[in-house]
MARBA-3410 file (N, C-alpha, C, O; in Angstrom, 1 decimal):
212
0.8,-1.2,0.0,0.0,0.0,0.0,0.9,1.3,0.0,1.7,1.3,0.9 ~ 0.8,2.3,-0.9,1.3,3.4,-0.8,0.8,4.1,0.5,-0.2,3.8,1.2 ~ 1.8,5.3,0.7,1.8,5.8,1.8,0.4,6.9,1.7,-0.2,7.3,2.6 ~ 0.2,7.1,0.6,-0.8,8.2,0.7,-2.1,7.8,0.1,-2.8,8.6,-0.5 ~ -2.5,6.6,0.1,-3.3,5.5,0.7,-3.4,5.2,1.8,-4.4,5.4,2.3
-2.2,4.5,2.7,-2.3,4.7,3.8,-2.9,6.0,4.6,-3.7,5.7,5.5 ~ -2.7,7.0,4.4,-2.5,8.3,5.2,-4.4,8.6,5.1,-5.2,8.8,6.1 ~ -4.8,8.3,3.6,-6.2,8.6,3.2,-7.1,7.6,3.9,-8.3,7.9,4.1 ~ -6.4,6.5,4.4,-7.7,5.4,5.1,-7.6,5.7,6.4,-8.6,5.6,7.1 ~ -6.4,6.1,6.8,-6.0,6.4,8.6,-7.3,8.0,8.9,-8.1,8.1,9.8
-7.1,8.7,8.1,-8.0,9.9,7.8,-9.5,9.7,8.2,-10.1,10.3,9.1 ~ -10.0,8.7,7.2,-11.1,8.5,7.5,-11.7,7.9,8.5,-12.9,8.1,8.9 ~ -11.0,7.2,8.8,-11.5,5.8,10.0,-11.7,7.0,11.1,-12.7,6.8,11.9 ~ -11.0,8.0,11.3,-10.5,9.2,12.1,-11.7,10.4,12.5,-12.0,11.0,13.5 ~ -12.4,10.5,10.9,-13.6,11.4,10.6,-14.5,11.0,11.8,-14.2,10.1,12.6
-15.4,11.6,11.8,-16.8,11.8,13.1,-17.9,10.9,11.6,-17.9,11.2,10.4 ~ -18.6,9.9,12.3,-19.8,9.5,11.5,-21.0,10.4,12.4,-21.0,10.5,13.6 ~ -21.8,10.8,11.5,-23.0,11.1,12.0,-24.2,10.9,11.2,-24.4,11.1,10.0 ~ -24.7,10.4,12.0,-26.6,9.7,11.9,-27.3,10.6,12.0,-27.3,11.2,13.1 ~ -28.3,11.1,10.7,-29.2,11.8,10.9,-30.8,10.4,10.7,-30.9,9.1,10.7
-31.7,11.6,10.5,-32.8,10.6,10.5,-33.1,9.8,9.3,-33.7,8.7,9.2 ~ -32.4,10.7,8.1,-32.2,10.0,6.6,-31.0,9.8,6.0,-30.9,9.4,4.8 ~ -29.9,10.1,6.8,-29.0,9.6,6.2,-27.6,9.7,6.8,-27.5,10.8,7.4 ~ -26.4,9.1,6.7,-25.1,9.0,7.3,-24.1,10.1,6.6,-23.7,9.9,5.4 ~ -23.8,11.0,7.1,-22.6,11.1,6.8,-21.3,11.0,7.3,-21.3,10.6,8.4
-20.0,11.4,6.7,-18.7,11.1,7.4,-18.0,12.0,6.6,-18.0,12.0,5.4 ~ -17.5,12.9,7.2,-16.7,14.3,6.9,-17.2,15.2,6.5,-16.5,16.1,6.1 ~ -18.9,15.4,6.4,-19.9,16.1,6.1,-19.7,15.7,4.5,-19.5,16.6,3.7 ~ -19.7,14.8,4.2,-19.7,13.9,3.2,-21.1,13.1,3.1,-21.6,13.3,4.2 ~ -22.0,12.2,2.2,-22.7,11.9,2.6,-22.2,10.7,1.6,-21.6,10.7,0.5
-22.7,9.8,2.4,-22.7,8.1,2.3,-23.3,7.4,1.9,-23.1,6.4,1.2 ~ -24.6,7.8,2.5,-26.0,7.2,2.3,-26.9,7.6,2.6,-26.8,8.3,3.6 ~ -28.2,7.5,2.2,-29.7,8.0,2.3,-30.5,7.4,2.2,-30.5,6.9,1.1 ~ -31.7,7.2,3.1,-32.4,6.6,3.0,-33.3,6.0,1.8,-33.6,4.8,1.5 ~ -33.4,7.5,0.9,-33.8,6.9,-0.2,-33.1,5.5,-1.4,-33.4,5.4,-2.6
-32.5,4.9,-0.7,-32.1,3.9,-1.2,-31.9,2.5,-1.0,-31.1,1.6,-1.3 ~ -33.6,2.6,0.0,-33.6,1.8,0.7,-34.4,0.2,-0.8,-34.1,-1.0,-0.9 ~ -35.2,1.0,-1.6,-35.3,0.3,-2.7,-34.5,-0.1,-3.7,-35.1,-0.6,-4.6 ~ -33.3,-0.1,-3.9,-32.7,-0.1,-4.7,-31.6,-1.4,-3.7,-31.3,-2.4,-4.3 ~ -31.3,-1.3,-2.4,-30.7,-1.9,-0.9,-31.6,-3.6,-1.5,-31.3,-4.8,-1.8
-32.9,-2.8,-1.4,-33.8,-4.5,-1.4,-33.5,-5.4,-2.7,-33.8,-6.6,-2.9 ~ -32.8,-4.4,-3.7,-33.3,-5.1,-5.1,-31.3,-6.0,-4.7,-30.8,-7.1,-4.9 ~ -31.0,-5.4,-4.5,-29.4,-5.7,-4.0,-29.7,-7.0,-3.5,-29.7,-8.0,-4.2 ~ -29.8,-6.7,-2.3,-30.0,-7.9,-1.4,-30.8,-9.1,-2.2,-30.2,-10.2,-2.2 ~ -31.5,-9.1,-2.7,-32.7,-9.9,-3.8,-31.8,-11.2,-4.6,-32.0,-12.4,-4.5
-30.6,-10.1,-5.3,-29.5,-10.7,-6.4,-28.5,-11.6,-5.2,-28.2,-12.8,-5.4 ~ -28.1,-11.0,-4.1,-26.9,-11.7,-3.9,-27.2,-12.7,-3.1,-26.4,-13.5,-2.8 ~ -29.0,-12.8,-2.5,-29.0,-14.0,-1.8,-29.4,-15.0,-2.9,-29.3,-16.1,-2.5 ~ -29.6,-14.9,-3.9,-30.8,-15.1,-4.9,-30.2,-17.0,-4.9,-31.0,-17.9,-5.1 ~ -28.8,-17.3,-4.7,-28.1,-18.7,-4.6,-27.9,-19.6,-2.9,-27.5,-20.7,-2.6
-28.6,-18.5,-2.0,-28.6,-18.9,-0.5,-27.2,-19.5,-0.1,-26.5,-20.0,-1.0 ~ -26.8,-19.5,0.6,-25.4,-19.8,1.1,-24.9,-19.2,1.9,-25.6,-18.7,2.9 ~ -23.1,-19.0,1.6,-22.2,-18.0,2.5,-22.3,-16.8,1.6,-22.2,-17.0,0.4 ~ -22.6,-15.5,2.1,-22.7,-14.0,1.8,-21.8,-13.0,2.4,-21.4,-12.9,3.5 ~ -21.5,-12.6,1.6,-20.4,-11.8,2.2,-20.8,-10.2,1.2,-21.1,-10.1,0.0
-20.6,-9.0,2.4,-21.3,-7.7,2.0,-20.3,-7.2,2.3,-19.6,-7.7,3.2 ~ -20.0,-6.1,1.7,-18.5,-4.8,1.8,-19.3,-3.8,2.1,-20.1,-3.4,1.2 ~ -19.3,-3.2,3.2,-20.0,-1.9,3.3,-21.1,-1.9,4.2,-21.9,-2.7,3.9 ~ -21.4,-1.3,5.4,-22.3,-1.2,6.2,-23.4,-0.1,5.6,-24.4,-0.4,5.0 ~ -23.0,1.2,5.9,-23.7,2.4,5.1,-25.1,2.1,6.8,-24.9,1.6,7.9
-26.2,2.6,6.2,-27.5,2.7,7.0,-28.1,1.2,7.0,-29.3,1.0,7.1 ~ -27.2,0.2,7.0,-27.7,-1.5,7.0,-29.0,-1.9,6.4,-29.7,-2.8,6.9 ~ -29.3,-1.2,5.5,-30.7,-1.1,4.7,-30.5,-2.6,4.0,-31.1,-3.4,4.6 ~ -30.0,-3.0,3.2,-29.4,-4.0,2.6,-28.7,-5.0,3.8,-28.6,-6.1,3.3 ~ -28.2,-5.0,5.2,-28.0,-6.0,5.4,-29.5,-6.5,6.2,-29.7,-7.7,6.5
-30.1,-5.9,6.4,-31.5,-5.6,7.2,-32.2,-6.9,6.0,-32.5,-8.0,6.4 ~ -32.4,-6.5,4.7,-32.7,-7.8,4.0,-32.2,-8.7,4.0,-32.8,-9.7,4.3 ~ -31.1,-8.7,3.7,-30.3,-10.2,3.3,-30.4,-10.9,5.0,-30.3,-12.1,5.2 ~ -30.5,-10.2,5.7,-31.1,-11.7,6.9,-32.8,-11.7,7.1,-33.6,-11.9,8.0 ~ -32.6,-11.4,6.0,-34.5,-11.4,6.0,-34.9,-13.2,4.9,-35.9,-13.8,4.8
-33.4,-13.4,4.3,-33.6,-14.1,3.7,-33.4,-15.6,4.6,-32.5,-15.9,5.5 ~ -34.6,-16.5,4.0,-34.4,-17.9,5.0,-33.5,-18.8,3.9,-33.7,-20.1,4.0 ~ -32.9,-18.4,3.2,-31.9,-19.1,1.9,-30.3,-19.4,2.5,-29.7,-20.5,2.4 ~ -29.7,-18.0,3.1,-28.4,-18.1,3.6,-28.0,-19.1,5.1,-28.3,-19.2,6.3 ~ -27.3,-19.7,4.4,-26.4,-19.8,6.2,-25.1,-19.0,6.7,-24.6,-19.6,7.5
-24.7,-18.1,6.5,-24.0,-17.7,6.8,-24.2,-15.7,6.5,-24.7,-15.4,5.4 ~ -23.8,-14.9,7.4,-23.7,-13.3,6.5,-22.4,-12.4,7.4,-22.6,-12.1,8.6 ~ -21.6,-12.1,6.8,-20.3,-11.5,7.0,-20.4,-10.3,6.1,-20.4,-10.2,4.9 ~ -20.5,-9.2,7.3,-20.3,-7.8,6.7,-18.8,-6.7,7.2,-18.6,-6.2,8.3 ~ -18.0,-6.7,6.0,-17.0,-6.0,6.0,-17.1,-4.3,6.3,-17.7,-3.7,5.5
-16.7,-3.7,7.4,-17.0,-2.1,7.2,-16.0,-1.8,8.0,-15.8,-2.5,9.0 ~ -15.1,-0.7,7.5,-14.4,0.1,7.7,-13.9,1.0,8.8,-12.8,1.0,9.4 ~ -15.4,2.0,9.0,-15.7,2.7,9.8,-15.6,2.2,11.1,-16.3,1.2,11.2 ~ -15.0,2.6,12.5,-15.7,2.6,13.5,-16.5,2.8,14.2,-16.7,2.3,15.3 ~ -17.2,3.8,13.7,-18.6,4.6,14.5,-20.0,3.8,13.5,-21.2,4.1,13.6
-19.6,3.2,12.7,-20.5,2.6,12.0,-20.3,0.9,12.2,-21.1,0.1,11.9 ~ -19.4,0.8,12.7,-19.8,-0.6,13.2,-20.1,-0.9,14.7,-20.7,-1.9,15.3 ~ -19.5,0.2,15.1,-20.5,0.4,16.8,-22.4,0.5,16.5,-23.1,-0.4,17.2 ~ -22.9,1.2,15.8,-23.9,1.4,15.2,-24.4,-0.1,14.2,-25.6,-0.2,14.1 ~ -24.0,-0.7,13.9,-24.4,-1.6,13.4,-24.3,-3.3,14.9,-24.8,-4.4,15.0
-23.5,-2.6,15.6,-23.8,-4.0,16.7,-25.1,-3.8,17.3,-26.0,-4.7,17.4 ~ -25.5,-2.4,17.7,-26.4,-2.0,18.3,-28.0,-2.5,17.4,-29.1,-2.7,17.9 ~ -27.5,-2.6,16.0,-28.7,-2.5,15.3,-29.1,-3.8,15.0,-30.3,-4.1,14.6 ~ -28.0,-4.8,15.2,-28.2,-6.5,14.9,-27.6,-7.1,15.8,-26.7,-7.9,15.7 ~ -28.2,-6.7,17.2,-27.4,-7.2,18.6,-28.4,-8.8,18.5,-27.5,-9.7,18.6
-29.3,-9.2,18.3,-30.0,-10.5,18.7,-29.2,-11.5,17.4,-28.8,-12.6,17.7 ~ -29.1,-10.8,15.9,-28.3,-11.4,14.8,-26.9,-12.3,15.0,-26.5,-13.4,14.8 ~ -26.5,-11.0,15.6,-25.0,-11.0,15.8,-25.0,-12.4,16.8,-24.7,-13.6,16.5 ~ -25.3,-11.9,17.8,-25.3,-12.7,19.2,-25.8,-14.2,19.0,-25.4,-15.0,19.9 ~ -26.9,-14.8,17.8,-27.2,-16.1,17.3,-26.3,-16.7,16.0,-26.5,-17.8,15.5
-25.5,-16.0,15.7,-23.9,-16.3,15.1,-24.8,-16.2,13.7,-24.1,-16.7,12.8 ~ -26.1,-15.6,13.3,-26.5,-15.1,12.2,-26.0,-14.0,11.2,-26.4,-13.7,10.1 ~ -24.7,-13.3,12.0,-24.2,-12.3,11.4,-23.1,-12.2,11.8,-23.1,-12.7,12.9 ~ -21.7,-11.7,11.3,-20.8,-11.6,11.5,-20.2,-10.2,11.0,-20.3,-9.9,9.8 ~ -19.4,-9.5,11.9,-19.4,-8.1,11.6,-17.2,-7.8,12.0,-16.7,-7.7,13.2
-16.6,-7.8,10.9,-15.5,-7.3,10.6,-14.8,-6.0,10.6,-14.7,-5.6,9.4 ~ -14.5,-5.1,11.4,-13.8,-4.0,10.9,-12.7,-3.4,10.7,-11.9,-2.9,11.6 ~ -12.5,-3.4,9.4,-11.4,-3.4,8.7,-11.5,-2.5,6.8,-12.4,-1.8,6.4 ~ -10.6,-2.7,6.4,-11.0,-2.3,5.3,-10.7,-3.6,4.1,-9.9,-4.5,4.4 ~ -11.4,-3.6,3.1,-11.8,-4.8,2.1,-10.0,-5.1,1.9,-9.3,-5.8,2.6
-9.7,-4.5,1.1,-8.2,-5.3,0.8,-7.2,-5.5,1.8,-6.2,-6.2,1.6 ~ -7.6,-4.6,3.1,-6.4,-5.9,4.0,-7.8,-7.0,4.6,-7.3,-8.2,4.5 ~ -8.2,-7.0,4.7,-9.7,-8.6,5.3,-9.9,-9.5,3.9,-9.5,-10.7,4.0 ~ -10.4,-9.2,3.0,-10.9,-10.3,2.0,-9.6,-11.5,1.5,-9.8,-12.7,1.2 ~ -8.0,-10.7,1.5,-6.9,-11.8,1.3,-6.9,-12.8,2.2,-6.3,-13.8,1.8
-7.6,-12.9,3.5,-7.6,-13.5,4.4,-8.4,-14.8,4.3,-8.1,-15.8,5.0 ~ -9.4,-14.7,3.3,-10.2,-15.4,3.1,-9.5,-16.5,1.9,-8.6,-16.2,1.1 ~ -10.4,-17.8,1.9,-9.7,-19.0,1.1,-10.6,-18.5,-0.3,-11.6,-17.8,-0.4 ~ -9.9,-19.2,-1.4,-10.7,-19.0,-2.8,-12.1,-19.7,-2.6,-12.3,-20.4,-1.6 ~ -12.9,-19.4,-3.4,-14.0,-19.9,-3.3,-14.9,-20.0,-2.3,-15.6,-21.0,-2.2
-14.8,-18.4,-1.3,-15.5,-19.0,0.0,-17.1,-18.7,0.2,-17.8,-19.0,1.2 ~ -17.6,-17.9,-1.0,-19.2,-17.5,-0.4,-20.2,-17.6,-2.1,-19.7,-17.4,-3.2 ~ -21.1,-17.8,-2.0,-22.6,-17.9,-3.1,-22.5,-16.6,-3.4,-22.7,-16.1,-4.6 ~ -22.1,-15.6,-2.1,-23.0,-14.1,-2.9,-22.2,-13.1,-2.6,-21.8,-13.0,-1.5 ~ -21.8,-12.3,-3.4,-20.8,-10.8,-2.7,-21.7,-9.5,-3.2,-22.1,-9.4,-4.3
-22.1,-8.7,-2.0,-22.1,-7.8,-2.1,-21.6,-6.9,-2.1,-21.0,-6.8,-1.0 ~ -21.3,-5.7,-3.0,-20.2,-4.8,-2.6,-20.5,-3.4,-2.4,-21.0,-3.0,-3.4 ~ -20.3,-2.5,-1.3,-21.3,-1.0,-1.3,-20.3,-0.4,-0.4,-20.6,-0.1,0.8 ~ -19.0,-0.2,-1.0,-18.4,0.9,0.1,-18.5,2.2,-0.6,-19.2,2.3,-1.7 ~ -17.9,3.6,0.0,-18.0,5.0,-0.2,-16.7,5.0,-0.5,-15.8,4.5,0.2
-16.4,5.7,-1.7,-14.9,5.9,-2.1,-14.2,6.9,-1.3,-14.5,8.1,-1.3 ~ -13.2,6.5,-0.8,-12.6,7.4,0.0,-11.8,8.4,-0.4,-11.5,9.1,0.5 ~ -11.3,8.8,-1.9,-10.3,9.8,-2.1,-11.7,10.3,-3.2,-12.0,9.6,-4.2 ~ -12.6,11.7,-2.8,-13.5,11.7,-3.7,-12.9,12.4,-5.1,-13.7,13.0,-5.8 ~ -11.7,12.2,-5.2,-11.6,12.8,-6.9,-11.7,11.7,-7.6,-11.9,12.0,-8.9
-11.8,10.3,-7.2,-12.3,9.4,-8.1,-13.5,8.9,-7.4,-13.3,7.9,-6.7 ~ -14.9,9.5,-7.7,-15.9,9.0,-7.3,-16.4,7.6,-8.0,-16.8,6.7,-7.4 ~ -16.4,7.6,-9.1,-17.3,6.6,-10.1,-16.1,5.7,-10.1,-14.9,6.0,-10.1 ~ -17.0,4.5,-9.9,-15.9,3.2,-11.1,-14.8,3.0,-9.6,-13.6,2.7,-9.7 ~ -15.2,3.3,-8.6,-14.1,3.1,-7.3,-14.5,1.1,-7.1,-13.8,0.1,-6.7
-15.4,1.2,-7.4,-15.0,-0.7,-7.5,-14.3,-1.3,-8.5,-14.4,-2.5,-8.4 ~ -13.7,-1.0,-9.2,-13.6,-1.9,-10.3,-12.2,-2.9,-9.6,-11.9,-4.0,-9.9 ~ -11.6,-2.0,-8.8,-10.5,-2.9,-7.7,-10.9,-4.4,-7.8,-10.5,-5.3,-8.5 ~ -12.1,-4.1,-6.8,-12.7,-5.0,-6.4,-12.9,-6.2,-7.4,-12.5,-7.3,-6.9 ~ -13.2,-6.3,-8.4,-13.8,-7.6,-9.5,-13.0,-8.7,-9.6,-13.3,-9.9,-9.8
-12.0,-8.3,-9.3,-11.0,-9.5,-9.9,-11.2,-10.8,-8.5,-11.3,-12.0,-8.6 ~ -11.2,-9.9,-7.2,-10.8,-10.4,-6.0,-12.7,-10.9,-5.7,-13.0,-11.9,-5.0 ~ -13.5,-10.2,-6.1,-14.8,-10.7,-6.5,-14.9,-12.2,-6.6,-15.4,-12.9,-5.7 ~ -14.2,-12.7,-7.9,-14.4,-13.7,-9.0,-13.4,-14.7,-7.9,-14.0,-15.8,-7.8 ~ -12.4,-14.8,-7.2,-11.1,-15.2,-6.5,-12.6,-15.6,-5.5,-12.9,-16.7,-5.9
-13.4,-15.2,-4.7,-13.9,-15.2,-3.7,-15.5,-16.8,-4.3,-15.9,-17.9,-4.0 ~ -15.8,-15.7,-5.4,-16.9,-16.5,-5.3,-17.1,-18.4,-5.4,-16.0,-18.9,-5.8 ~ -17.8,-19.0,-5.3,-17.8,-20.1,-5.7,-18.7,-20.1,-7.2,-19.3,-19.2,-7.7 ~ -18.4,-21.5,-7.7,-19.0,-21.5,-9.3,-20.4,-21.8,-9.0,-21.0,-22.6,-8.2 ~ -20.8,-20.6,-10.3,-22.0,-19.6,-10.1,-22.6,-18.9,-9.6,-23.6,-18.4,-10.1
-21.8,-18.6,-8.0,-21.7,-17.8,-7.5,-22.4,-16.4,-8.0,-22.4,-16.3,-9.2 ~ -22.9,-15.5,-7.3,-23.7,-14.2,-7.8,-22.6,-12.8,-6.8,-22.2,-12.7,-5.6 ~ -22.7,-11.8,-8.1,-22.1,-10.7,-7.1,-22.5,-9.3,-7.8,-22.5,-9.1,-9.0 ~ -22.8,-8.6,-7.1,-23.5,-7.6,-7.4,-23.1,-6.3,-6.2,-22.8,-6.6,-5.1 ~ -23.2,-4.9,-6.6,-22.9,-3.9,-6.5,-23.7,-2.9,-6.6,-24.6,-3.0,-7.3
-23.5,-1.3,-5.7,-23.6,-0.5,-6.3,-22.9,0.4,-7.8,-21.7,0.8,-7.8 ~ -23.7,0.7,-8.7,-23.2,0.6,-9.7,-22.5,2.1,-10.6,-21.7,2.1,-11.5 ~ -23.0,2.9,-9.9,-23.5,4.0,-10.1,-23.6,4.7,-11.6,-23.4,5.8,-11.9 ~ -24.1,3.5,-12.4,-24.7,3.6,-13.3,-26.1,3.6,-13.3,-26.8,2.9,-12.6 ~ -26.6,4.8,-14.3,-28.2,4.8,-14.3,-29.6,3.8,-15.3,-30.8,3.6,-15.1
-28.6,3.6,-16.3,-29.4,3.0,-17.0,-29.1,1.5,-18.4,-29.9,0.8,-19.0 ~ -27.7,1.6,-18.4,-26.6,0.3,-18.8,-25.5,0.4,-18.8,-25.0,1.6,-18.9 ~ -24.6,-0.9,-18.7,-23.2,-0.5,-18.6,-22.5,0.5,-18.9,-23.0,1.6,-19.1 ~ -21.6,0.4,-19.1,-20.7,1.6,-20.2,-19.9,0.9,-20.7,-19.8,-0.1,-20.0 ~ -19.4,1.0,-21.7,-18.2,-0.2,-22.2,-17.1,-0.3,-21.3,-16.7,-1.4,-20.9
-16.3,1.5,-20.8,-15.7,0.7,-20.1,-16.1,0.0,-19.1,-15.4,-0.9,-18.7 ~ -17.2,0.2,-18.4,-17.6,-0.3,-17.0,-17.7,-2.2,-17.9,-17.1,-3.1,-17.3 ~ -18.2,-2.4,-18.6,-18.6,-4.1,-19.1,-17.1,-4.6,-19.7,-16.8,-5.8,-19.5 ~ -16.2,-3.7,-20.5,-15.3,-4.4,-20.4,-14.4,-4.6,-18.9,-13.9,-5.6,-18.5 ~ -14.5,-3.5,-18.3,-13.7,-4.4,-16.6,-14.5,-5.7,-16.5,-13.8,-6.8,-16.2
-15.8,-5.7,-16.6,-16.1,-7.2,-16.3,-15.6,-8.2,-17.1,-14.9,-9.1,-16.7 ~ -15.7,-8.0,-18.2,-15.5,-9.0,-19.5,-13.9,-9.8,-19.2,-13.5,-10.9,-19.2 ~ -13.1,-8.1,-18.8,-11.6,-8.6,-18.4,-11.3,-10.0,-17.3,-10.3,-10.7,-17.4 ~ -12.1,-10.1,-16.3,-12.3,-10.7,-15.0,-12.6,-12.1,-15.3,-12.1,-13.0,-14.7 ~ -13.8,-12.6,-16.5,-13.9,-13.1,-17.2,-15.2,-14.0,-16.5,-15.4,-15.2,-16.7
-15.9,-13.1,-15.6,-17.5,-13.9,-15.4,-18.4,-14.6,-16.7,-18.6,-14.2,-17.9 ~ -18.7,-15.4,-16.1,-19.6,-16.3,-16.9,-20.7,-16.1,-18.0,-21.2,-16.5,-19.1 ~ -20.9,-14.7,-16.6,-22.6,-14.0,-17.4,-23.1,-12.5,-16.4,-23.7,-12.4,-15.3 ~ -22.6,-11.7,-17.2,-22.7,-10.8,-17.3,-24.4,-10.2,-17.7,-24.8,-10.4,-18.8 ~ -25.4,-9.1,-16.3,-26.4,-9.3,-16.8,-26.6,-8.0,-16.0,-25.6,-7.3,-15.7
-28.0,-7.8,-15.6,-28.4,-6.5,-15.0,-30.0,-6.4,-14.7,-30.7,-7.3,-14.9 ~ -30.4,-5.4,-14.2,-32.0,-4.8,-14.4,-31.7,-3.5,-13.6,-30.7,-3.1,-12.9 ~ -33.1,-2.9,-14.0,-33.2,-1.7,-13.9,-34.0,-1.4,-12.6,-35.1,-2.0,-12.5 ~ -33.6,-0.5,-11.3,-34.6,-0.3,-10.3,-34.9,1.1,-10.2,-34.0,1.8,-10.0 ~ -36.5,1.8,-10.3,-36.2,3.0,-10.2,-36.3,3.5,-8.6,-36.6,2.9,-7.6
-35.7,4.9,-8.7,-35.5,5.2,-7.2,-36.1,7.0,-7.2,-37.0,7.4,-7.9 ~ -35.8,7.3,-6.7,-36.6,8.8,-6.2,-35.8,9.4,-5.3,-36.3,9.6,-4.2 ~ -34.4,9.9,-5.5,-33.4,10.6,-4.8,-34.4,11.8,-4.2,-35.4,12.3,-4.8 ~ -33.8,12.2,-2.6,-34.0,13.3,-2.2,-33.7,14.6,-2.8,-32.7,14.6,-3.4 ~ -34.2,15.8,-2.8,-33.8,16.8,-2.9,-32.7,17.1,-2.6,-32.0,17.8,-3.2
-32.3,16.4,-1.4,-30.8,17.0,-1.3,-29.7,16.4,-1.0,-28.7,16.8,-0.4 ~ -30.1,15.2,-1.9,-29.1,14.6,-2.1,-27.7,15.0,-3.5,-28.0,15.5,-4.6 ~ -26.6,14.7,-3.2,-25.5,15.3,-3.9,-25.4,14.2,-4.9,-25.5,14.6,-6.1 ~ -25.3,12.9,-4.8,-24.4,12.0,-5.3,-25.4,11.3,-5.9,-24.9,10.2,-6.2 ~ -26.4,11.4,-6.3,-27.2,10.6,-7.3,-28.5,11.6,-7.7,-29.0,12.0,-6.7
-29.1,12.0,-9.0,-29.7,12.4,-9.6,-30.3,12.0,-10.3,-31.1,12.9,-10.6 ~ -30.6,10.7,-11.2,-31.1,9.8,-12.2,-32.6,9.4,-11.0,-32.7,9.4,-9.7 ~ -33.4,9.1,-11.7,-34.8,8.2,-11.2,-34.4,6.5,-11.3,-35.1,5.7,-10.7 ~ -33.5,6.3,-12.0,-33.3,4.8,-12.4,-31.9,4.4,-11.9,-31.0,5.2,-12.3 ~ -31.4,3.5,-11.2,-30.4,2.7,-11.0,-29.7,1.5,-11.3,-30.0,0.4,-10.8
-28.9,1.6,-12.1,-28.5,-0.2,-12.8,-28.0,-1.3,-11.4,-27.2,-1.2,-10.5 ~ -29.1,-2.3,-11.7,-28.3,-3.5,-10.8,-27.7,-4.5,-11.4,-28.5,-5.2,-12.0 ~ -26.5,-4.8,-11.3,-25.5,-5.7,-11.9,-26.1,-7.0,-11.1,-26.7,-7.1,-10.0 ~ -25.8,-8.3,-12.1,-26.5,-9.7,-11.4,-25.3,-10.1,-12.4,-25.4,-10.0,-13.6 ~ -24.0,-10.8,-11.7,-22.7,-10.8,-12.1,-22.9,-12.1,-11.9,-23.6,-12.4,-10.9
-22.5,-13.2,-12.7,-22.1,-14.9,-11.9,-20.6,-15.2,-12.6,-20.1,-15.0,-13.7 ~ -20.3,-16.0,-11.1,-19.0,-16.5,-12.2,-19.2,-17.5,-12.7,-18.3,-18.0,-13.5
END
C-alpha cells in the first residue's frame, strides 16, 4: 500500500460519523440516504438469490444487510465495514443477529480482510463501500472484481452499487468481460433521490447480477 493511501484510510476511520434521521454522513460527506432503501432491497434480492455463505462490503444505513437476513436461503452473513462509529452502530442494530452467530461483523478495510479469506468462499458478494479519495468517485469498485471472482464459488452471484443509471458503459462491461465472469447481466430499479441529495440524480439505477 502506498503511503498516501495509507494516510487517506487512517484519515477517514479518524472522521466523526454522523446519523441523521435519513441519512449517514462522514466528513460532512454523505454516504448514504435513506432513499435507497429500494434499490438496498433489489441488492440484497441478487446476492442471496443462490442462499449460502454472503459476504457484504459496506455497512452504510444497514438497509441491505437488514434484508439479506430477511432471507431464510443463507447460512452464513459476514459484513466488511471500515468505519468505527459505523460498526458500533451496526452491533447495536443487529445485537440478537450477531449474538445467534446469524451475522458476522469485521472491521477493517476490504483489501487488508478479503486476502484473508480462502478462494471460493461465499454464493454471494455484495459490494457498497464510499470511495474514500472523492476525486475518483465513479468506477471506485472496479479494484474489487478480480478479487470478487477469487472469492466466489461456481456460479456464485455478485452484485454492486453501480452508479450507473441505466446500462453499462463499455468501459464499465469491459472491466467485467476482463475478470472473465460467466454472465454478465443487469435490471433496472427505479428510485426517487431526495432533494438533497449530492451523489445521485437519475430516477433509475443499474443492478448488476454478475455470476461466475
Amino acid at each position: 500500500m502506498s503511503s498516501k493511501n495509507r494516510e487517506i484510510k487512517e484519515r477517514w476511520v479518524n472522521y466523526k460519523a454522523s446519523f441523521f434521521k435519513n441519512e449517514l454522513q462522514i466528513n460532512r460527506f454523505q454516504v448514504m440516504q435513506k432513499w435507497e432503501d429500494n434499490y438496498m432491497k433489489n441488492l440484497a434480492s441478487v446476492v442471496t438469490k443462490k442462499g449460502g455463505d454472503i459476504l457484504e462490503i459496506g455497512f452504510g444505513l444497514g438497509l441491505s444487510a437488514g434484508y439479506i437476513q430477511r432471507s431464510r436461503k443463507i447460512k452464513s452473513h459476514v459484513i466488511i465495514e471500515c468505519h468505527p462509529d459505523v460498526i458500533q452502530r451496526a452491533q447495536r442494530m443487529f445485537i440478537n443477529q450477531i449474538s445467534k452467530g446469524k451475522m458476522t461483523l469485521i472491521n477493517g478495510f476490504w483489501e487488508d480482510i478479503t486476502q484473508k479469506f480462502k478462494d471460493e468462499s461465499f454464493n454471494g458478494i455484495l459490494f457498497d463501500t464510499n470511495p474514500l479519495n472523492q476525486e475518483v468517485v465513479f468506477f471506485h469498485f472496479f479494484p474489487f472484481f478480480k478479487e470478487a471472482y477469487r472469492l466466489l464459488r461456481k456460479r456464485g452471484v455478485f452484485t454492486y452499487f453501480s452508479d450507473e443509471p441505466r446500462e453499462f458503459s463499455k468501459k464499465h462491461l469491459n472491466q467485467l468481460k476482463t475478470v472473465r465472469f460467466s454472465k454478465i447481466d443487469y435490471k433496472i430499479c427505479r428510485v426517487n433521490p431526495s432533494e438533497s441529495c449530492r451523489y445521485w440524480k437519475h430516477n433509475t439505477i443499474l443492478v448488476p447480477i454478475i455470476t461466475k
